[in-house]
CHARMM internal coordinates of N, CA and C (Angstrom, degrees):
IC EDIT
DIST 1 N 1 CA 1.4486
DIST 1 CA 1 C 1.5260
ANGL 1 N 1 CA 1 C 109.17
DIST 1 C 2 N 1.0870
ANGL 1 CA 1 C 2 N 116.35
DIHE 1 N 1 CA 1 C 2 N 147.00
DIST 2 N 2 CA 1.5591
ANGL 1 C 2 N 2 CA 125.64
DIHE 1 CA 1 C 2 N 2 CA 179.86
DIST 2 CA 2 C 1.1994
ANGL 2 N 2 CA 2 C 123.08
DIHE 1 C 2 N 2 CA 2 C -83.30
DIST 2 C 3 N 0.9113
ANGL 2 CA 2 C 3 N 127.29
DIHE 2 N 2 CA 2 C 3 N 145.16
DIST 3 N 3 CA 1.9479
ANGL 2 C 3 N 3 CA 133.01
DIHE 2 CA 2 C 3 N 3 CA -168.50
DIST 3 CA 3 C 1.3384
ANGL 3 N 3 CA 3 C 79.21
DIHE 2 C 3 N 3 CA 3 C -89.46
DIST 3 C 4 N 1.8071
ANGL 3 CA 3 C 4 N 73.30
DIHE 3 N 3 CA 3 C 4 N 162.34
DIST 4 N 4 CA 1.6437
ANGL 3 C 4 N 4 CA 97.29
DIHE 3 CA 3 C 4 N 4 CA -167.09
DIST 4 CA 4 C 1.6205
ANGL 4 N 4 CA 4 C 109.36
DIHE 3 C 4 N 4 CA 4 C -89.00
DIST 4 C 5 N 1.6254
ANGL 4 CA 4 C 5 N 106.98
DIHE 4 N 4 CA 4 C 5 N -32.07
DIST 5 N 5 CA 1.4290
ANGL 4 C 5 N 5 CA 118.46
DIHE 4 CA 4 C 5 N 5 CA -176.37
DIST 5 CA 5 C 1.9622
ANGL 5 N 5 CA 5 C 102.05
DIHE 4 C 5 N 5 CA 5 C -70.03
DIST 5 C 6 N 1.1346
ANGL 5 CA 5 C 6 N 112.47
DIHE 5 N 5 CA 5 C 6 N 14.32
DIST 6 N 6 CA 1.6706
ANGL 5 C 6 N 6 CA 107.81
DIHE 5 CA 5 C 6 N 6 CA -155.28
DIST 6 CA 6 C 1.8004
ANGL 6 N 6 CA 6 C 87.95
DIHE 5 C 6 N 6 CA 6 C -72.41
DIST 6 C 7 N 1.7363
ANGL 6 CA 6 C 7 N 99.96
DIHE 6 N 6 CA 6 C 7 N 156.59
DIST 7 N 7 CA 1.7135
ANGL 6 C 7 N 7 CA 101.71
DIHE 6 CA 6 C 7 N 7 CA 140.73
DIST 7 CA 7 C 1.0002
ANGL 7 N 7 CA 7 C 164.23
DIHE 6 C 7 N 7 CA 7 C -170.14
DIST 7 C 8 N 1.8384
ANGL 7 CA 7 C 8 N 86.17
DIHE 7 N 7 CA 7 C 8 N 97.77
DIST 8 N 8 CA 1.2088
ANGL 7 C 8 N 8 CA 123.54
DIHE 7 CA 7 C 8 N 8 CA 161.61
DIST 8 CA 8 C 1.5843
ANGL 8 N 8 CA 8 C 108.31
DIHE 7 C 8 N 8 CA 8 C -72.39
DIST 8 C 9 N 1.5759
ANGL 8 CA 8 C 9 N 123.15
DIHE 8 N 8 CA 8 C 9 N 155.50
DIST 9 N 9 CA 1.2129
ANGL 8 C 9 N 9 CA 124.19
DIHE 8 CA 8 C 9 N 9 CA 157.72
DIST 9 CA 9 C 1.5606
ANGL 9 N 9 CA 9 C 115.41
DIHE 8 C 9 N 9 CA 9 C -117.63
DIST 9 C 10 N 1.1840
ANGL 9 CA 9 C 10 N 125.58
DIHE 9 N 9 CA 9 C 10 N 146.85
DIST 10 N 10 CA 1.6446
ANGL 9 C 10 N 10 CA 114.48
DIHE 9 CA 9 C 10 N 10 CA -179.58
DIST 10 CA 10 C 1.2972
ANGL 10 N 10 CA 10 C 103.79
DIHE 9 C 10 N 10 CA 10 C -88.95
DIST 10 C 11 N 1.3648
ANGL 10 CA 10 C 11 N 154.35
DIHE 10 N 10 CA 10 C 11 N 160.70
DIST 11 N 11 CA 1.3804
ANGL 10 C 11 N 11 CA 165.02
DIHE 10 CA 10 C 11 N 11 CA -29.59
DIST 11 CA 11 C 1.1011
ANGL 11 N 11 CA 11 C 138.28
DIHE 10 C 11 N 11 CA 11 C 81.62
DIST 11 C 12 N 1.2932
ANGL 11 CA 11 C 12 N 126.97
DIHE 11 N 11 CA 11 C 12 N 127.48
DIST 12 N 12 CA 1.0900
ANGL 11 C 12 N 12 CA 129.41
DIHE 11 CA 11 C 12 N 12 CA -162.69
DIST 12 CA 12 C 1.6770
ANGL 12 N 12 CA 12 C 105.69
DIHE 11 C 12 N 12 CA 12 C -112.74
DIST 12 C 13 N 1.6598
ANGL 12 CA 12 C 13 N 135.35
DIHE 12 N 12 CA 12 C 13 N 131.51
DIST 13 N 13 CA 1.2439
ANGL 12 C 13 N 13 CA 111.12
DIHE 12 CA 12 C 13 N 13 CA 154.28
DIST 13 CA 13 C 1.3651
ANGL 13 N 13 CA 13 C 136.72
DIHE 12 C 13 N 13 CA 13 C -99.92
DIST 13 C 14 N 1.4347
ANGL 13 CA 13 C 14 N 125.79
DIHE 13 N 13 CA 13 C 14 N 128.21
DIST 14 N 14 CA 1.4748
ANGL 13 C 14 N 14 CA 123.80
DIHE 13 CA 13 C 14 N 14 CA -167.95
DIST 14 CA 14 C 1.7362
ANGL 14 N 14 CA 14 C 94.38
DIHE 13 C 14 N 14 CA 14 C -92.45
DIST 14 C 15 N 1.4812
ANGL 14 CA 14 C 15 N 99.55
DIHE 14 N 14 CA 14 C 15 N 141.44
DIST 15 N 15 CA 1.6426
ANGL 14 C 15 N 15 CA 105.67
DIHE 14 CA 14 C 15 N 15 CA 160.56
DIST 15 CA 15 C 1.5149
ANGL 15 N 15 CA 15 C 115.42
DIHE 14 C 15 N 15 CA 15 C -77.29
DIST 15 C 16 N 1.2966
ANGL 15 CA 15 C 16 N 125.90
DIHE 15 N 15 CA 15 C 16 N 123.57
DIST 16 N 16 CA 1.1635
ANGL 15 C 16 N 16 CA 109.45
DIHE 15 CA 15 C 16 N 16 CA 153.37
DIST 16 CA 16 C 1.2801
ANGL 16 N 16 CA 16 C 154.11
DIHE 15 C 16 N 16 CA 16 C -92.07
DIST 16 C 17 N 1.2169
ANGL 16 CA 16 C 17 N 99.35
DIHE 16 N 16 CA 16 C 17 N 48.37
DIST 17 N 17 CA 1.8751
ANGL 16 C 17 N 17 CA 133.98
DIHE 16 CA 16 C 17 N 17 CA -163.98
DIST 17 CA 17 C 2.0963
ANGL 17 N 17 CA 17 C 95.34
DIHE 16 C 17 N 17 CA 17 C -112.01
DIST 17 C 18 N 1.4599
ANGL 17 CA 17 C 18 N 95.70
DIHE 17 N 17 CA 17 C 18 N -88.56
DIST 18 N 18 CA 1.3581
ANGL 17 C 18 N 18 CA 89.60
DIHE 17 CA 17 C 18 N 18 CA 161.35
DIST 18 CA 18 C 1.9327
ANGL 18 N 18 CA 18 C 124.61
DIHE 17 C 18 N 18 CA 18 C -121.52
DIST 18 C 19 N 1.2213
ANGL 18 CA 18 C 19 N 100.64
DIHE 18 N 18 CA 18 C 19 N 56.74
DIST 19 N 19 CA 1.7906
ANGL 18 C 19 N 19 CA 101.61
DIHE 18 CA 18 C 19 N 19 CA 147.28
DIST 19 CA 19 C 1.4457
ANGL 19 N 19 CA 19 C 111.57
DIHE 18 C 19 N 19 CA 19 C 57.03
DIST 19 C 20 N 1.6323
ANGL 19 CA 19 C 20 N 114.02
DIHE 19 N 19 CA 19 C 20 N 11.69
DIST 20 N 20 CA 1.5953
ANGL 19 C 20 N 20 CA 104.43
DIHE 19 CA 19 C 20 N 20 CA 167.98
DIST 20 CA 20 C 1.6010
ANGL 20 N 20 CA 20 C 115.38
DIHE 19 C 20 N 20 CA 20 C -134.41
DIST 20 C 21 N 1.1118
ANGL 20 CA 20 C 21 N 100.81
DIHE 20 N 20 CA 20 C 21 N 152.44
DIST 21 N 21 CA 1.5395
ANGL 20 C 21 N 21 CA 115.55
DIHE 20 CA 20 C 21 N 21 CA -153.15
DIST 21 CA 21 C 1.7476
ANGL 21 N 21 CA 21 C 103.49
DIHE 20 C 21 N 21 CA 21 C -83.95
DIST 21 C 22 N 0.8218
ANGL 21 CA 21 C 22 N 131.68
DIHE 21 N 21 CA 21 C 22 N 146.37
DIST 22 N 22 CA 1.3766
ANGL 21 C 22 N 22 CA 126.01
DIHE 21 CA 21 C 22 N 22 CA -169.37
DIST 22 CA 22 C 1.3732
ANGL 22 N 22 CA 22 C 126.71
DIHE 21 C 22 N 22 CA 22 C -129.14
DIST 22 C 23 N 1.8483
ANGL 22 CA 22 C 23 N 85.00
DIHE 22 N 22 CA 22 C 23 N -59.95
DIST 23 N 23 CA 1.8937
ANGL 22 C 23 N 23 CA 115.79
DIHE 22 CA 22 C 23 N 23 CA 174.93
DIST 23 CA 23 C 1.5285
ANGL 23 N 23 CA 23 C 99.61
DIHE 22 C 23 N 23 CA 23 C -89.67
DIST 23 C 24 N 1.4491
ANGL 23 CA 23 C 24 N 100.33
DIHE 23 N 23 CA 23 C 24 N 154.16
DIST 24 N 24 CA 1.3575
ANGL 23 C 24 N 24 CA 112.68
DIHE 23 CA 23 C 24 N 24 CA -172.48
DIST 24 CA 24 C 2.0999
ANGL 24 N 24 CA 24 C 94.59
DIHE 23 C 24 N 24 CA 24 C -133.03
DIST 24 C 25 N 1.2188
ANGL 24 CA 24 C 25 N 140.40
DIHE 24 N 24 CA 24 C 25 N 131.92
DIST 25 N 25 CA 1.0730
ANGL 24 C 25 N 25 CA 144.85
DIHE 24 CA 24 C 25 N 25 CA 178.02
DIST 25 CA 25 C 1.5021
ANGL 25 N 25 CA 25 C 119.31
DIHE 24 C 25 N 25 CA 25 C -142.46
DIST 25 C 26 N 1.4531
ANGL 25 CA 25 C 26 N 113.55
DIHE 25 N 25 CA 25 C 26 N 179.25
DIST 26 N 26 CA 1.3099
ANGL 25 C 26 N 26 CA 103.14
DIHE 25 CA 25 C 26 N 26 CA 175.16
DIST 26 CA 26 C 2.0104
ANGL 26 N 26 CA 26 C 104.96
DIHE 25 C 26 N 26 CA 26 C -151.13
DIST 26 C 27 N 1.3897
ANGL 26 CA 26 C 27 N 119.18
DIHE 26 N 26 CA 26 C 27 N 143.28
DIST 27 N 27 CA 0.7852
ANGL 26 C 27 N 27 CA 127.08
DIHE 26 CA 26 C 27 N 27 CA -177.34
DIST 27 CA 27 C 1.8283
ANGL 27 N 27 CA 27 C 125.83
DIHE 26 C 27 N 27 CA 27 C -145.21
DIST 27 C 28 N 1.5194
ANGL 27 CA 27 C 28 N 109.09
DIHE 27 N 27 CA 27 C 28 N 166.69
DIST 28 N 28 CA 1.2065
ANGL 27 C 28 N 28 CA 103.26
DIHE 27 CA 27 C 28 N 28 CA -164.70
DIST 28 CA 28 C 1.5235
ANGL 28 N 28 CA 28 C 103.42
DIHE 27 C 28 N 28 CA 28 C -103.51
DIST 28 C 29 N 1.3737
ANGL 28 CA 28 C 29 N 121.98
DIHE 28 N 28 CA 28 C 29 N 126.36
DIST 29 N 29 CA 1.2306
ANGL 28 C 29 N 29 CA 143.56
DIHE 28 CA 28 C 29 N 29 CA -152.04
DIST 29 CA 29 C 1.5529
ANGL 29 N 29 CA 29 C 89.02
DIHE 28 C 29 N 29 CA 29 C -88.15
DIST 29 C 30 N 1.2792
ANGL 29 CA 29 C 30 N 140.14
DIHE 29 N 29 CA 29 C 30 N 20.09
DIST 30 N 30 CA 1.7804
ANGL 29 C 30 N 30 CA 127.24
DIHE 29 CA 29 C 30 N 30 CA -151.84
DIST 30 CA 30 C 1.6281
ANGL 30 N 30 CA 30 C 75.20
DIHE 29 C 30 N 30 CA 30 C -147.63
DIST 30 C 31 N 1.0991
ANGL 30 CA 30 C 31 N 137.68
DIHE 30 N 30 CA 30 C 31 N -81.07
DIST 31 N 31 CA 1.5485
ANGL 30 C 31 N 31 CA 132.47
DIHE 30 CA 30 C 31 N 31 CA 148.71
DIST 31 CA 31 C 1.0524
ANGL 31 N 31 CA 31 C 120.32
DIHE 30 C 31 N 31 CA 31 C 12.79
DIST 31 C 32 N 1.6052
ANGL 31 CA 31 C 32 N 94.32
DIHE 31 N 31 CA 31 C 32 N -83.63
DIST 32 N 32 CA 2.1909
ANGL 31 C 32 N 32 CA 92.54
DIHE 31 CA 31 C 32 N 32 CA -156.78
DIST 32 CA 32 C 1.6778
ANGL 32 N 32 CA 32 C 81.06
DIHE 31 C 32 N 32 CA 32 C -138.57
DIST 32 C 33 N 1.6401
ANGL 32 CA 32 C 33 N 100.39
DIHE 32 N 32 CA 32 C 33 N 98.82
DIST 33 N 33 CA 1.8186
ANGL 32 C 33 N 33 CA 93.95
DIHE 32 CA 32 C 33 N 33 CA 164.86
DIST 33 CA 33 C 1.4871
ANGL 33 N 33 CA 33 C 131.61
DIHE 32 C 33 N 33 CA 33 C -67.62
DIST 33 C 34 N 1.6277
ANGL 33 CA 33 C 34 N 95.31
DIHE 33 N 33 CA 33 C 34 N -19.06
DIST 34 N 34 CA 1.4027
ANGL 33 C 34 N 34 CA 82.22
DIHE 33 CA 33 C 34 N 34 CA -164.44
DIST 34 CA 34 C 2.0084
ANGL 34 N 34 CA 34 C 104.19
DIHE 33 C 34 N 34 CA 34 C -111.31
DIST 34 C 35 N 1.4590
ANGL 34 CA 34 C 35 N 108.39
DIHE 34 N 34 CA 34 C 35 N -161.80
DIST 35 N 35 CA 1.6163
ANGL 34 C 35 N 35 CA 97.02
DIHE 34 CA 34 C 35 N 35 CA -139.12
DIST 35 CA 35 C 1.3681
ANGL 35 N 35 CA 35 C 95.32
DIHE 34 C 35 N 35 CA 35 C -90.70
DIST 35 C 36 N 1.6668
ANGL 35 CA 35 C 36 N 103.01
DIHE 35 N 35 CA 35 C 36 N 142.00
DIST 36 N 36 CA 1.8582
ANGL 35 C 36 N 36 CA 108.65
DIHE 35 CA 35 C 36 N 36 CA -171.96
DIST 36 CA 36 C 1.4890
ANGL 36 N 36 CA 36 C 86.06
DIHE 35 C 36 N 36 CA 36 C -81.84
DIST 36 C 37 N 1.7682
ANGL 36 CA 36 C 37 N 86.99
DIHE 36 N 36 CA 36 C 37 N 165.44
DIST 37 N 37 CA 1.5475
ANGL 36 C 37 N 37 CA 122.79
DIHE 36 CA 36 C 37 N 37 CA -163.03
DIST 37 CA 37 C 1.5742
ANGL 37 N 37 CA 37 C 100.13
DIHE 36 C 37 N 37 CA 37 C -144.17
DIST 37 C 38 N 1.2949
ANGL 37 CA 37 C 38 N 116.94
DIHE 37 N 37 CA 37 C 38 N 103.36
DIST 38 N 38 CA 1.6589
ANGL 37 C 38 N 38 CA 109.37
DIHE 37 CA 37 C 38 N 38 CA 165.85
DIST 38 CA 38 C 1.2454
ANGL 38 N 38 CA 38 C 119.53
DIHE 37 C 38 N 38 CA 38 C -119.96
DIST 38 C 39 N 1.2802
ANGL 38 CA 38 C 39 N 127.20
DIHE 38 N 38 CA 38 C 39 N 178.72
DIST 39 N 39 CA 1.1721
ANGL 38 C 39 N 39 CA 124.42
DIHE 38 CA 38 C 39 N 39 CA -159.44
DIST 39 CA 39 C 1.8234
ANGL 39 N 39 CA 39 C 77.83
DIHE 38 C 39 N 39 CA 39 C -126.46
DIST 39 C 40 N 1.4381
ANGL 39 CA 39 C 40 N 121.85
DIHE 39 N 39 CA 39 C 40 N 121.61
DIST 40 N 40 CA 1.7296
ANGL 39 C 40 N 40 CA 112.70
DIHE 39 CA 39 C 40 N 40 CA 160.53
DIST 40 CA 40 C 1.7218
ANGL 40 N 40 CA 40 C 103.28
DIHE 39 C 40 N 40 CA 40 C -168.48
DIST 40 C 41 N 1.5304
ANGL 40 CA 40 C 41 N 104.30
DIHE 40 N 40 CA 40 C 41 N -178.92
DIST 41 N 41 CA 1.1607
ANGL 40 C 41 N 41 CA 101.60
DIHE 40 CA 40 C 41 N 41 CA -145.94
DIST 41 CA 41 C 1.9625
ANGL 41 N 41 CA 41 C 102.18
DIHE 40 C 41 N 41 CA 41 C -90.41
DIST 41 C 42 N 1.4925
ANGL 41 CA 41 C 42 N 96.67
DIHE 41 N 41 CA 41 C 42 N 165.59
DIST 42 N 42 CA 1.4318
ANGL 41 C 42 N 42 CA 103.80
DIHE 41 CA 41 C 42 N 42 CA -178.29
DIST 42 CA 42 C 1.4254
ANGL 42 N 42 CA 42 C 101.81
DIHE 41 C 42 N 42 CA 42 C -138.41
DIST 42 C 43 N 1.9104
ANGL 42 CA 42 C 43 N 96.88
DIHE 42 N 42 CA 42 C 43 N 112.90
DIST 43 N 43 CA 1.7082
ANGL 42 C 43 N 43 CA 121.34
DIHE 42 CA 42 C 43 N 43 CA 175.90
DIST 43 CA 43 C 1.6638
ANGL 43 N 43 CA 43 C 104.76
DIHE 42 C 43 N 43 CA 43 C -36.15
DIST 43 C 44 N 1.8256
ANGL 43 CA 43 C 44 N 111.36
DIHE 43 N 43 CA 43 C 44 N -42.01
DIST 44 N 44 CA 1.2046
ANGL 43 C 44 N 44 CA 113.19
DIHE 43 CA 43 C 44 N 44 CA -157.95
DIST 44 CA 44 C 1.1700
ANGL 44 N 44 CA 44 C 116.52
DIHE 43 C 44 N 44 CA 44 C -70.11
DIST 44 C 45 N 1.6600
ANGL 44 CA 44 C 45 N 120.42
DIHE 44 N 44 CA 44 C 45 N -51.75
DIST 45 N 45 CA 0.9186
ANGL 44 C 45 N 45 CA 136.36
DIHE 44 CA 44 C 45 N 45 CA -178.67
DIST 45 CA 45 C 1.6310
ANGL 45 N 45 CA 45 C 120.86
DIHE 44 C 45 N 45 CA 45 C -78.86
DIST 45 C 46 N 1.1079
ANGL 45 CA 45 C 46 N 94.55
DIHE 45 N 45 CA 45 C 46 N -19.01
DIST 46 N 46 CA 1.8198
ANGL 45 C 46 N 46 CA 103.20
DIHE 45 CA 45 C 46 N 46 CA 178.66
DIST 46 CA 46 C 1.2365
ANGL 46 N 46 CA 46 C 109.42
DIHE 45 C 46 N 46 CA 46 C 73.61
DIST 46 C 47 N 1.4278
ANGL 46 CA 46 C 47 N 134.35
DIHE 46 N 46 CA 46 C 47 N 22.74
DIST 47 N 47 CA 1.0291
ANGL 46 C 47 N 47 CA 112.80
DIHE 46 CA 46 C 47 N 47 CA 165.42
DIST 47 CA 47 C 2.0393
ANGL 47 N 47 CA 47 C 112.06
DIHE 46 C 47 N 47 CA 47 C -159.84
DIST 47 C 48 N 0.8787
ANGL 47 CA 47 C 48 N 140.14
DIHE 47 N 47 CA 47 C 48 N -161.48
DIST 48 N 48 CA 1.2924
ANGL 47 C 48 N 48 CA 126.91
DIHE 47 CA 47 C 48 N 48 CA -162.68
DIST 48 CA 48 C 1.7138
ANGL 48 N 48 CA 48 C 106.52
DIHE 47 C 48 N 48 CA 48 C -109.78
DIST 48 C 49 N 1.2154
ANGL 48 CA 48 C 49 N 102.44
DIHE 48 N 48 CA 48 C 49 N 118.50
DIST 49 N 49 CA 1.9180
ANGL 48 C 49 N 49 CA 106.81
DIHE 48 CA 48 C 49 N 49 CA 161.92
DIST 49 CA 49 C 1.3167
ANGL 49 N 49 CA 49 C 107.15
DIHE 48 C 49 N 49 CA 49 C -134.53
DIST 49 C 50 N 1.6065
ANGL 49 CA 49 C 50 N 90.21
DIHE 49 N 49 CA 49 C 50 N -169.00
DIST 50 N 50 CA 1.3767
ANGL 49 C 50 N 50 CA 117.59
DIHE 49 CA 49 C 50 N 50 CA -171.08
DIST 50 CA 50 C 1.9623
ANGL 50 N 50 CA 50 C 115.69
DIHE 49 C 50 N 50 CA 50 C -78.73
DIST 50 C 51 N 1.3119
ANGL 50 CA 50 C 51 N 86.24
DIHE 50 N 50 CA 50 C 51 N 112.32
DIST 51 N 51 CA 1.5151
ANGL 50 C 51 N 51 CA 98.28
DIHE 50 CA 50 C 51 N 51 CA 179.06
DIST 51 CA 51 C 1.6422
ANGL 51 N 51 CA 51 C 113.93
DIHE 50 C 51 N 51 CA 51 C -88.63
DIST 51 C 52 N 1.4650
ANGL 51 CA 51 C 52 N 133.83
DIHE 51 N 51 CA 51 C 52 N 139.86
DIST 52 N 52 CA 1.0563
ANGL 51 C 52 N 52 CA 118.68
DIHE 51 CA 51 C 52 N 52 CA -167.44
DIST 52 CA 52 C 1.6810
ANGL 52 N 52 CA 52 C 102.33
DIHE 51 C 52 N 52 CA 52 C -138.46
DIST 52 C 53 N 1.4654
ANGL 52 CA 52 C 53 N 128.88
DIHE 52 N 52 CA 52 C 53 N 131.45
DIST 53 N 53 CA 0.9501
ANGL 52 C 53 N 53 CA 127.66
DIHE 52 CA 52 C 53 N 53 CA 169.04
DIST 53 CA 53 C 1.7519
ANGL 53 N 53 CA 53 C 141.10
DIHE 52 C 53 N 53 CA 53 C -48.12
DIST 53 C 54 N 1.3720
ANGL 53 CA 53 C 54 N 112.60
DIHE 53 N 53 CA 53 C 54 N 118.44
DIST 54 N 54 CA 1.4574
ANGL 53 C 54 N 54 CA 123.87
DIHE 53 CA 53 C 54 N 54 CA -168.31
DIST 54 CA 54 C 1.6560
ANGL 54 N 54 CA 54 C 135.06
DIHE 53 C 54 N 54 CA 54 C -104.70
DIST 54 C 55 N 1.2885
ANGL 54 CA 54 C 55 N 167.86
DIHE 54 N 54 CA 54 C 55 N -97.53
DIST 55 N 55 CA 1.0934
ANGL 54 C 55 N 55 CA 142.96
DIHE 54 CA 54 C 55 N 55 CA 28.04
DIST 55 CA 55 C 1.1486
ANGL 55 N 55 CA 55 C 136.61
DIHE 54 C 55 N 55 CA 55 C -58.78
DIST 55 C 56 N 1.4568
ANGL 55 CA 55 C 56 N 112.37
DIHE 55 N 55 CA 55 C 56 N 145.97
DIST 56 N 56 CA 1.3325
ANGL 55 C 56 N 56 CA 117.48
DIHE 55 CA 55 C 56 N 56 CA -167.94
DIST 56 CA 56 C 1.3991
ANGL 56 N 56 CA 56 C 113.71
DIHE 55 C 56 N 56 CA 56 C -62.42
DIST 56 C 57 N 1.5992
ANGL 56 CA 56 C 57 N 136.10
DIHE 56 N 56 CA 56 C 57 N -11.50
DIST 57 N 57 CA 1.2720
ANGL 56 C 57 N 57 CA 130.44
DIHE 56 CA 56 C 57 N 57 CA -141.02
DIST 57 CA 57 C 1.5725
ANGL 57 N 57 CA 57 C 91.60
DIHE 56 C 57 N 57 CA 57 C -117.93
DIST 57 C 58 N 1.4240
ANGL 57 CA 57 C 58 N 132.41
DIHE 57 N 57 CA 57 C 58 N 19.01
DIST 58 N 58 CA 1.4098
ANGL 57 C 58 N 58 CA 148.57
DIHE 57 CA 57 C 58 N 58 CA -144.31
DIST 58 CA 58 C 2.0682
ANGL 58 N 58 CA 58 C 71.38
DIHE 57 C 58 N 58 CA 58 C -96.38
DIST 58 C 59 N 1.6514
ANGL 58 CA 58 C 59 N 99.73
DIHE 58 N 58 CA 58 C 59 N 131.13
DIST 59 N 59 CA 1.4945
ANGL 58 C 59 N 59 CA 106.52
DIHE 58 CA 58 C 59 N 59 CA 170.42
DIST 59 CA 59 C 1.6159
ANGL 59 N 59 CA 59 C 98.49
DIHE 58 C 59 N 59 CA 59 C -73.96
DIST 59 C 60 N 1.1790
ANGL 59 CA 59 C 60 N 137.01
DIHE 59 N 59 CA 59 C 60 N -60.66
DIST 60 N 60 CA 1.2047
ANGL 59 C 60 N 60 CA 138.41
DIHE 59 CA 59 C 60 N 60 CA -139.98
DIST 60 CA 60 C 1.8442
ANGL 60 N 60 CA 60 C 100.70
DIHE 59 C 60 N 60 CA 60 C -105.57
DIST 60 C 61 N 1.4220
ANGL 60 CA 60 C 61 N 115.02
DIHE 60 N 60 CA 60 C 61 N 144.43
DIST 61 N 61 CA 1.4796
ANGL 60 C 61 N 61 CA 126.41
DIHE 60 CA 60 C 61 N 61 CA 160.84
DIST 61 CA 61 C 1.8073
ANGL 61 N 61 CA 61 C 108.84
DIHE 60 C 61 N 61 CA 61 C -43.16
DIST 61 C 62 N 1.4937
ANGL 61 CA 61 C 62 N 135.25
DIHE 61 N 61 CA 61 C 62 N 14.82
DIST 62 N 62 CA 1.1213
ANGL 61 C 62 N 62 CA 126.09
DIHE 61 CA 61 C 62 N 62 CA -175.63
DIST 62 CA 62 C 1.5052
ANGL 62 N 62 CA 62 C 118.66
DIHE 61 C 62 N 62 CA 62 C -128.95
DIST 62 C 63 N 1.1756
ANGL 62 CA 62 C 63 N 96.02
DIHE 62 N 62 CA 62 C 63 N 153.96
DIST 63 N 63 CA 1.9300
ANGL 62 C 63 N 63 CA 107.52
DIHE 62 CA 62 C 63 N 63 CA 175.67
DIST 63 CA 63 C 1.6295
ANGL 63 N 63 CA 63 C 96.84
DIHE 62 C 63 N 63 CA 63 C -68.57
DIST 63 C 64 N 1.5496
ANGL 63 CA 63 C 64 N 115.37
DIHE 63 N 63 CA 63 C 64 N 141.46
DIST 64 N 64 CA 1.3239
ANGL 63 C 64 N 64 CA 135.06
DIHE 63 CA 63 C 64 N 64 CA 170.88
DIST 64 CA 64 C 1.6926
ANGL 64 N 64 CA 64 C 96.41
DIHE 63 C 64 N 64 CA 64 C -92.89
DIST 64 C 65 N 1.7318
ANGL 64 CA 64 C 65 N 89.95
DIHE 64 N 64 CA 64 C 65 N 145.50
DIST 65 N 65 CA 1.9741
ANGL 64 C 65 N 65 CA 103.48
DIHE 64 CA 64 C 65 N 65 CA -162.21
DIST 65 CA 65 C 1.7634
ANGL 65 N 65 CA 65 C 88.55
DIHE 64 C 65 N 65 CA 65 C -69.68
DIST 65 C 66 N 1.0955
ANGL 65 CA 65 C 66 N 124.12
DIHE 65 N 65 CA 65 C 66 N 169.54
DIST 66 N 66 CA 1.4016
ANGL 65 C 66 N 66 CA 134.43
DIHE 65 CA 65 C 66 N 66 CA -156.85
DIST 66 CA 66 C 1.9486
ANGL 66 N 66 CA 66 C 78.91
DIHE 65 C 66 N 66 CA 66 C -114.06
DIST 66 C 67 N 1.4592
ANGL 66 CA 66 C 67 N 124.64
DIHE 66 N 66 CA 66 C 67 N 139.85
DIST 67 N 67 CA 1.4105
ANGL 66 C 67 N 67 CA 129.16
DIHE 66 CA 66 C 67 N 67 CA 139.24
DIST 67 CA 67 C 1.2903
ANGL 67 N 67 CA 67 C 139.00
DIHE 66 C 67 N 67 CA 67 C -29.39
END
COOR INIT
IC SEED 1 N 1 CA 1 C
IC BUILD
């Protein structure tokens, strides 16, 4: 189990094809500050896009509108 003081942060990835979060990961914010980008697959869509980094604590399966 992971300490609580750890830091790592957990993450969520949203597709941005259709807007639901699937993969769940974790990364070091001291590393790579700015927001991961993967390329992996989606059950829904059947086929592979662009996954984009979120917070994990997001109530709903959706991307929040950008400012």
């Amino acid at each position: 189990m992971a300490k609580k003081d750890s830091k790592r942060k957990i993450i969520g990835l949203v597709s941005e094809e259709s807007g639901e979060r699937i993969y769940y990961t974790s990364k070091s914010s001291f590393n790579s500050p700015d927001k991961l980008t993967l390329r992996k697959y989606s059950p829904k869509l059947r086929k592979h896009v662009v996954f984009t980094e979120t917070k994990k604590s997001l109530g709903r399966n959706e991307v929040k509108p950008k400012k």
